[in-house]
N, C-alpha and C positions, 0 to 999 in steps of 0.2 A: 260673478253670479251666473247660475245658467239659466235659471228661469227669471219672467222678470216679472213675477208674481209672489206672492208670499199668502201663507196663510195665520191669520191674526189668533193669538188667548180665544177659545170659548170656554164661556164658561168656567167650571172649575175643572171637571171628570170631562170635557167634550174630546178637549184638544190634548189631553193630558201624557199621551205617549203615541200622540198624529208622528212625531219624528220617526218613530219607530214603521213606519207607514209608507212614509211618506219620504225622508232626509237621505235616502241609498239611490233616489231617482233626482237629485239636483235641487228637490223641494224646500224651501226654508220653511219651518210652523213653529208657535210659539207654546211654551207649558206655563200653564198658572201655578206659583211655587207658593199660594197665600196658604195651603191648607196642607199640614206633612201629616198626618192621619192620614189625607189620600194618597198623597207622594209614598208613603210606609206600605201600605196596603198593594200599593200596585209597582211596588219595588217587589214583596212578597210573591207578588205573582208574576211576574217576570222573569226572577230569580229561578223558583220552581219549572217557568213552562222552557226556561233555557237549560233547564238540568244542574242547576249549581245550589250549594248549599248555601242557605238562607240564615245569618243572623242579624235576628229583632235588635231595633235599637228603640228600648223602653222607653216613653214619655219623663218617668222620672229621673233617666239618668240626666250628667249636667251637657249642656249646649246640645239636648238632644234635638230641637225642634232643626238650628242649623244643622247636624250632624246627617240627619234622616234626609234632608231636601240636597246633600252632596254625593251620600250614598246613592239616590236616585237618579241625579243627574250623572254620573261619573258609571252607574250600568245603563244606563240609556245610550250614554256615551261610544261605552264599550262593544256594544250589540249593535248599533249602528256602524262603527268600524268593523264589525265581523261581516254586516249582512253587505258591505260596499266590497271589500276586499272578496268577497264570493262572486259579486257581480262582477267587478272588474275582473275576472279569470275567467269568467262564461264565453261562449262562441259566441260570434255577432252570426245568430240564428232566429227564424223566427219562433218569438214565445222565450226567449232570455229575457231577463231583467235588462242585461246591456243594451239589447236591441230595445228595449220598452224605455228606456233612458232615453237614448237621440231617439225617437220616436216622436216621445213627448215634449221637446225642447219646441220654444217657437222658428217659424224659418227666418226668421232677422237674427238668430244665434248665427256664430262662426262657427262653433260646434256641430251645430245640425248641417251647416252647410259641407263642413268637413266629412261629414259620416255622407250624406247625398253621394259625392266625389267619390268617397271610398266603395259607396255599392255600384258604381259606374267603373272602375277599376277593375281589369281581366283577374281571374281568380287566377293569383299566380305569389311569386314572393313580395312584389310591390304592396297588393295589397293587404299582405299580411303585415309589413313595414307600417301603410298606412294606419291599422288596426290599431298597431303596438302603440302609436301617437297617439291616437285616440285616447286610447284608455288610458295613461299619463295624464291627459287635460282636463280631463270629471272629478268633478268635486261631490261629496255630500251636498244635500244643503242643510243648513245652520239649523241647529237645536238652540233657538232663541230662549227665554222665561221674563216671566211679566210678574209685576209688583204694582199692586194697585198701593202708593206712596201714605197715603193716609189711611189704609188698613192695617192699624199699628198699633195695636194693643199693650199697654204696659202688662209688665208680668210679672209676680206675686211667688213666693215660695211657700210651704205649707204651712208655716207662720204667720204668713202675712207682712213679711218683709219685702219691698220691692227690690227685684234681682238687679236692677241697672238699666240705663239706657242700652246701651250696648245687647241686651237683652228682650227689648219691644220687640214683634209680632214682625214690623216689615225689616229691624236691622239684621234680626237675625237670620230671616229668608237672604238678605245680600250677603250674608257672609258665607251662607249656605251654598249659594251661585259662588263665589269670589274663591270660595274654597278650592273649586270642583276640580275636574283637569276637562272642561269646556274651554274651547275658544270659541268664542259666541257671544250674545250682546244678551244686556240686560234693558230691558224693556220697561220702563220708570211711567205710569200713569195714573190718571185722576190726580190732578194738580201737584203742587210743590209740598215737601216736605224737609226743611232746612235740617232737619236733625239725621234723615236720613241721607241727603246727598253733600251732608258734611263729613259723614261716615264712611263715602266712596271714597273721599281723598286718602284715607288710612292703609287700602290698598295699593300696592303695587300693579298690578295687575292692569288696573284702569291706566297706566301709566306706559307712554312708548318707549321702545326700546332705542337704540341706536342707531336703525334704520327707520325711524319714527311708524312701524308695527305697533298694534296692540293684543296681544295676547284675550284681553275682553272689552266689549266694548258700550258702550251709551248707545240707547235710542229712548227720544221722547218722544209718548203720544201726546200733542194738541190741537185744541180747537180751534187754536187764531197765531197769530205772528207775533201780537203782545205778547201772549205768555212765554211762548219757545222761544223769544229772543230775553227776556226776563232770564227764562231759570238756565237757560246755556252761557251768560253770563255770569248768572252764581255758580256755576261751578268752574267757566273756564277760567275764573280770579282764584278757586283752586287746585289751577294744572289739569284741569277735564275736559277733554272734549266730547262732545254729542257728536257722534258719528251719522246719525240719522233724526230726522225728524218726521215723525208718522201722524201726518194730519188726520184727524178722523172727521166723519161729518156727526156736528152737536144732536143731532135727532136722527138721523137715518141712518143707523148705525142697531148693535145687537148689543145685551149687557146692558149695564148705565148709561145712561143718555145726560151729558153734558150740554145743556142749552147753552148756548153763546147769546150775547145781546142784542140779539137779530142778525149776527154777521153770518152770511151764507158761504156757502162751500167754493162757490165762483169768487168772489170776490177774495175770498182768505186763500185760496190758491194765487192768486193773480198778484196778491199783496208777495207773498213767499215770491215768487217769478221777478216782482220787480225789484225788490230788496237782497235777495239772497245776496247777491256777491257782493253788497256793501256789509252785510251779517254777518260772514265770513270773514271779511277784511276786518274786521272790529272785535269780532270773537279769537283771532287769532294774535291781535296784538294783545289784549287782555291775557292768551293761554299761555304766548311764548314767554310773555313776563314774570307768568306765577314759575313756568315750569325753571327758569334759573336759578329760583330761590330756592329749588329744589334740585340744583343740580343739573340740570339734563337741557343740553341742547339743541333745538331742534328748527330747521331751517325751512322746510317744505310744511305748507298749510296740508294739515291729514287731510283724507274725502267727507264731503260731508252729504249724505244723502237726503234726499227729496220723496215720503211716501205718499200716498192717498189712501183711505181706507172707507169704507160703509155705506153701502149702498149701490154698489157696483153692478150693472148685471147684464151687460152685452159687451160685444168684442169691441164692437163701435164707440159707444162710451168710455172703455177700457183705453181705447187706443188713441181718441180723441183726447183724453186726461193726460195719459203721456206726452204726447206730441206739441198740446197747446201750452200745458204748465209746465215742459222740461223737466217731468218726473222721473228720477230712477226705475221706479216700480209700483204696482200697486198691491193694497192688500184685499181676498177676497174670504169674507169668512162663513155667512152664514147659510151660504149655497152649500157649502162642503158641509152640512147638519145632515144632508139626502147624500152623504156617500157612505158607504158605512165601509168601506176601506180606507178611508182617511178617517173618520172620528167614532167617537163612543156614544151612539145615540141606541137606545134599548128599540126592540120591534114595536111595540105600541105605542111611542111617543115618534117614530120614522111614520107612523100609516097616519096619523095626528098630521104630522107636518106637510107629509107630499098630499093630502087631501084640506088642507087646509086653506081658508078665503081671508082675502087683504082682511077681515074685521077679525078675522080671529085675530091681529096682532096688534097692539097697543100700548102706550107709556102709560104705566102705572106709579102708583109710590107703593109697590112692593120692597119694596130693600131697604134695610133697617140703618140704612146708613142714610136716609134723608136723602136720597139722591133721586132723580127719577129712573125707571126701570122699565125698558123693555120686554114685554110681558105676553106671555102666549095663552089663550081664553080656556084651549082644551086641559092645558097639561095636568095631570094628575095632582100635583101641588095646591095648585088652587081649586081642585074640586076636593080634596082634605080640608082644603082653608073654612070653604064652604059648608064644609060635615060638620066640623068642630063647632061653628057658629051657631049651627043648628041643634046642636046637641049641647047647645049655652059653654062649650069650653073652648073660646078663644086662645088662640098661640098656641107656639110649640113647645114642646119641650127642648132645653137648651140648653146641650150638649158639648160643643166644639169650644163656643165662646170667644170665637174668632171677629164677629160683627157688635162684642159689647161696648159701648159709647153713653147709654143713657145712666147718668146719677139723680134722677129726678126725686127718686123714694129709697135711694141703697146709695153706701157710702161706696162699696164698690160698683161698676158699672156692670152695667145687664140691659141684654138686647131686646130694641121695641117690638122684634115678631116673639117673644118669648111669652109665655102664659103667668110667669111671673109679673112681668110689668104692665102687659098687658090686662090681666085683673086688676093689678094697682090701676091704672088710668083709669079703665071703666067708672070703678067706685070711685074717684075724685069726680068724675066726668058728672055722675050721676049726683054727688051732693051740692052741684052749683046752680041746681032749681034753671037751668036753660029752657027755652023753650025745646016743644017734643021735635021739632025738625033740625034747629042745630044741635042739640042732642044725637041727634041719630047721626046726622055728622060728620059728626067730632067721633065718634064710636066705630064709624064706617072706616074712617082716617088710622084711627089705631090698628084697626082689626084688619087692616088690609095688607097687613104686613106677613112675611114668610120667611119661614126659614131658608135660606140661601147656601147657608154651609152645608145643609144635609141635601137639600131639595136639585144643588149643583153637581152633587157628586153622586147619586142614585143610579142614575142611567149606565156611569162606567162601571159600577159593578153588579148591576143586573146583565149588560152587554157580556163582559167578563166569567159571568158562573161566581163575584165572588160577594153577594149578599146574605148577610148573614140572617140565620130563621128570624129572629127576633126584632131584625131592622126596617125601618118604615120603608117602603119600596114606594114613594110619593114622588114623582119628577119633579122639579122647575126647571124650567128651558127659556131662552134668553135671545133669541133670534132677532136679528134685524127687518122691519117690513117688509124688503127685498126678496125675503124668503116666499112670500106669499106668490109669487108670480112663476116657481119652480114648482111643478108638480108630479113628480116620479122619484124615486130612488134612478142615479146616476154613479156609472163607473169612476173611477179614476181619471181613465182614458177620456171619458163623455166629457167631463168639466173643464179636463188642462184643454183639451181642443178648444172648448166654447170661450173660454177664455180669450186663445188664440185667435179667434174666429175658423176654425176648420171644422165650425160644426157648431148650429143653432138651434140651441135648446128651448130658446124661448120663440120660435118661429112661430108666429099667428099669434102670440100669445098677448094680449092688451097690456099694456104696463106702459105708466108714465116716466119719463126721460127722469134718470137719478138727482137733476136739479129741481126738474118742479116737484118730486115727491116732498123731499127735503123742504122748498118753499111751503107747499103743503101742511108737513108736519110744522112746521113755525105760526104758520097763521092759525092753526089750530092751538098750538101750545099759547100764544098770545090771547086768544077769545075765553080759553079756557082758564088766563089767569087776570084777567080782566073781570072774568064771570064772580070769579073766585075772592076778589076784593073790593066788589060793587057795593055793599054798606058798610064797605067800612075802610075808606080808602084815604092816606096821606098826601100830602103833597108830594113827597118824596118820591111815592109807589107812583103817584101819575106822571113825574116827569119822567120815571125810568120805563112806565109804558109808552110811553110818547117817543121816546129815544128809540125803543124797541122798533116799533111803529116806522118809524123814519127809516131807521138803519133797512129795515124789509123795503121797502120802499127803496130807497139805494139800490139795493141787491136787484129788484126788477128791473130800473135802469142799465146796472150792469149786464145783466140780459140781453135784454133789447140790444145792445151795442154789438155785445157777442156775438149772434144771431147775425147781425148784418157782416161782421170778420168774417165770422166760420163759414159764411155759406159756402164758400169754395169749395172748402176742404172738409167738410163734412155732412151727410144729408139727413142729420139730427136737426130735426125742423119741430118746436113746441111752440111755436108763437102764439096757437089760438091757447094752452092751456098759459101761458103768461099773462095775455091778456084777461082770460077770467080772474085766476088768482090776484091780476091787479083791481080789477073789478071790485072784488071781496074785501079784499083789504082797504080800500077803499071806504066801503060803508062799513068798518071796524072802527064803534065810533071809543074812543079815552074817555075814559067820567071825568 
């Protein structure tokens, strides 16, 4: 790898063709493949802005949804090989892409160190020699895609026949990936789905070769060490390895916000750090076992990567996270929203974001999937949410049908931001004579739902020129808190540096250390779901606040301890904002 950064899924339209951007200068970024209506559309135009003839593949034909997300990957593909193969033959000049390559590498690369050497070299044949090396050792970086695991819709013919498993919403995005001519990894997140990663075994592809290579490969996102050693289990019993595992932080993160049960970002690192190589050692006798029964033997334990992701946002922290937790790399996502050469963010939701204050961004239950959502106060989405309300017509209209899950009033399922079910709720809501405050609610709970599938993909084609007269032009955007503390539109060049530390963007700027934010957002989510089940609370629900409770408590501990290790080695010094937050939590009192 030549950077040792990555850029994570936004969104659905954010990140959507960042390789294209980004993957000719060493960058690895990841595509969301949940929605081929977009993948189709921005095949369409890619197709046309590269000069080549464009054939539609229709919704209705058969395995089109797979069909459309291989087409796209396999010209993503191919244009990335075009625009590297251009670079690679450029002068190392300045203002070439080549020269913008080792530029941007950090200086602990070999790479960069190589090219240094090479501009210290008499302009003569030597270093033209060193050149020709050069350009041999750069890679792309990886055109990743992401699968949220249980956005997996069963699918229906126009009879009302169901087409097959092998036909749900997330297998067929895998076989779409599985198809492709990528060699790159599939990105498996939002919990375990045994139907879907019983379905990778069916590939070859997941499967090493002779030289124990993988032509494609596993990464899980999670939140803790339980579950990533759980579901790397169920698969390495059949013959699969997790090439990587991308920890994310439960709250301080962009998208869905997965709360853990009070386990903090410190301490689930630190778990990963002490376990890993008995993890490996135990996931590897389980892999070599299965993969006999299938044949294929294989003697070298493959790599298994170590990521961090969410909530990143100085070189310091960046570099402290590597160094302490023996991480591969980290992921940074929602700073690259203010680069508008790396992602698809439209002009009015970029002036929204680089002027925006830590409250504009906040966990919401936006997302029709019950999950919690990261949610931005200006974005256009939620000021339609607000029109509609106003104007008594709650929900959207629902279209994609990607996010339906609710059978509460329809034999088939339909999604809660939809003005379909959303009327049905109301009028249930309204003939159970409640009183007029939990009334309002319970109505408030419905109606604060959004379309996601239209509201995710807006921005890429208003950025794009390609929104159609007729289509809501409404954003949602999905940014992690993080974002609040970056306030400008930033180069390329501005961010891989800040990364690196050769250059602080957030200089003078107040922002709390990416641990205590995270502690933060947890004793916030705890008050607020403590708030939230005070008359009417089980025994159940208090021992698992109480748990919660503790485990935060732990986590400050952990801290404290930290803090006395690191002080050497790093001058990230939070201790007065530890001690407040322990304060607080403190007087958090369990009913």
């Amino acid at each position: 790898m030549s950077h040792t950064f990555h850029i994570p899924v936004l969104g659905l339209g954010y990140s959507v063709d960042t390789p294209l951007k980004v993957a000719r200068y060493g960058i690895s970024s990841v595509i969301s493949i949940v929605d081929d209506e977009l993948v189709e559309r921005m095949r369409e135009y890619h197709t046309l802005n590269s000069s080549q003839a464009f054939v539609p593949i229709p919704k209705s034909e058969p395995d089109a949804r797979a069909r459309r997300i291989t087409a796209y990957l396999n010209l993503i593909g191919q244009l990335v090989d075009e625009q590297f193969e251009r670079l690679k033959n450029e002068p190392f000049e300045p203002g070439t892409d080549i020269t913008r390559y080792f530029e941007l590498l950090p200086d602990s690369s070999q790479l960069k160190q190589g090219y240094d050497l090479m501009l210290d070299y008499p302009d003569n044949e030597g270093r033209q020699i060193f050149q020709d090396v050069l350009r041999k050792k750069i890679m792309p970086g990886a055109i990743d895609v992401n699968i949220m695991s249980k956005v997996d819709k069963m699918n229906f013919d126009a009879d009302g026949n169901y087409l097959g498993d092998e036909n749900t919403d997330a297998l067929a995005a895998l076989r779409g990936f599985a198809d492709s001519n990528l060699h790159s990894s599939i990105i498996l997140s939002a919990g375990m789905n045994p139907r879907l990663y019983s379905y990778l075994e069916t590939f070859d592809e997941f499967l090493p070769d002779n030289e124990g290579h993988f032509l494609k490969r596993i990464i899980l996102k999670v939140s803790d060490f339980r579950s990533a050693f759980i579901q790397a289990k169920f698969l390495a019993k059949k013959g699969l390895w997790v090439s990587e595992f991308r920890v994310e932080s439960g709250l301080n993160c962009g998208g869905h916000a997965f709360a853990t049960e009070g386990f903090l970002l410190g301490p689930i690192l630190e778990e990963f750090k002490e376990k890993r190589t008995e993890m490996v050692d135990d996931l590897f006798q389980l892999y070599q076992g299965a993969l006999v029964t299938k044949g294929i033997s294989c003697k070298a334990t493959p790599q298994q990567r170590l990521t961090v992701q969410g909530g990143i946002g100085t070189a310091e922290e960046n570099s402290f996270l590597m160094e302490h937790y023996q991480l591969d790399a980290t992921g940074w996502g929602s700073p690259f929203l203010l680069v508008p050469e790396a992602t698809n963010v439209d002009e009015q939701t970029l002036i929204q974001l680089a002027e925006a204050s830590p409250d504009d961004f906040y966990v919401s239950g936006a997302s029709p999937l019950g999950i919690l959502f990261n949610n931005f106060r200006p974005n256009s989405m939620e000021q339609l949410r607000l029109k509609r309300l106003h104007l008594n017509r709650p929900g959207s209209p629902c279209t994609k049908k990607y996010l339906v899950t609710n059978t509460e009033f329809t034999d088939q399922p339909i999604c809660t931001a939809s003005r379909e079910y959303q009327n049905l709720k109301i009028k249930q809501l309204r003939s159970l004579n409640l009183p007029q405050a939990e009334l309002q609610q319970q109505i408030d709970t419905v109606t604060e739902k959004i379309c996601l599938c239209e509201g995710l993909c807006t921005s890429a084609f208003i950025k794009n020129g390609i929104l159609r007269p007729k289509e809501n032009s409404a954003v949602a955007v999905c940014p992690g808190p993080n974002l609040a503390y970056f306030n400008r539109l930033y180069t390329l060049d501005e961010m891989v540096k800040h990364i690196y530390g050769k250059l602080n963007l957030l200089d003078k700027v107040k922002r709390p250390h990416i641990f205590m934010k995270e502690l933060d957002l947890y004793i916030e989510y705890l008050q607020a779901d403590i708030k939230l089940h005070l008359l009417n609370i089980t025994e159940k629900k208090k021992k698992q606040l109480s748990k919660f409770k503790a485990q935060l408590q732990e986590g400050i501990g952990y801290y404290k301890e930290l803090l006395n290790k690191a002080a050497a080695v790093t001058s990230l010094d939070y201790r007065n904002e530890l001690l407040a937050f322990e304060n607080i939590l403190k007087h958090v009192q369990v009913p």
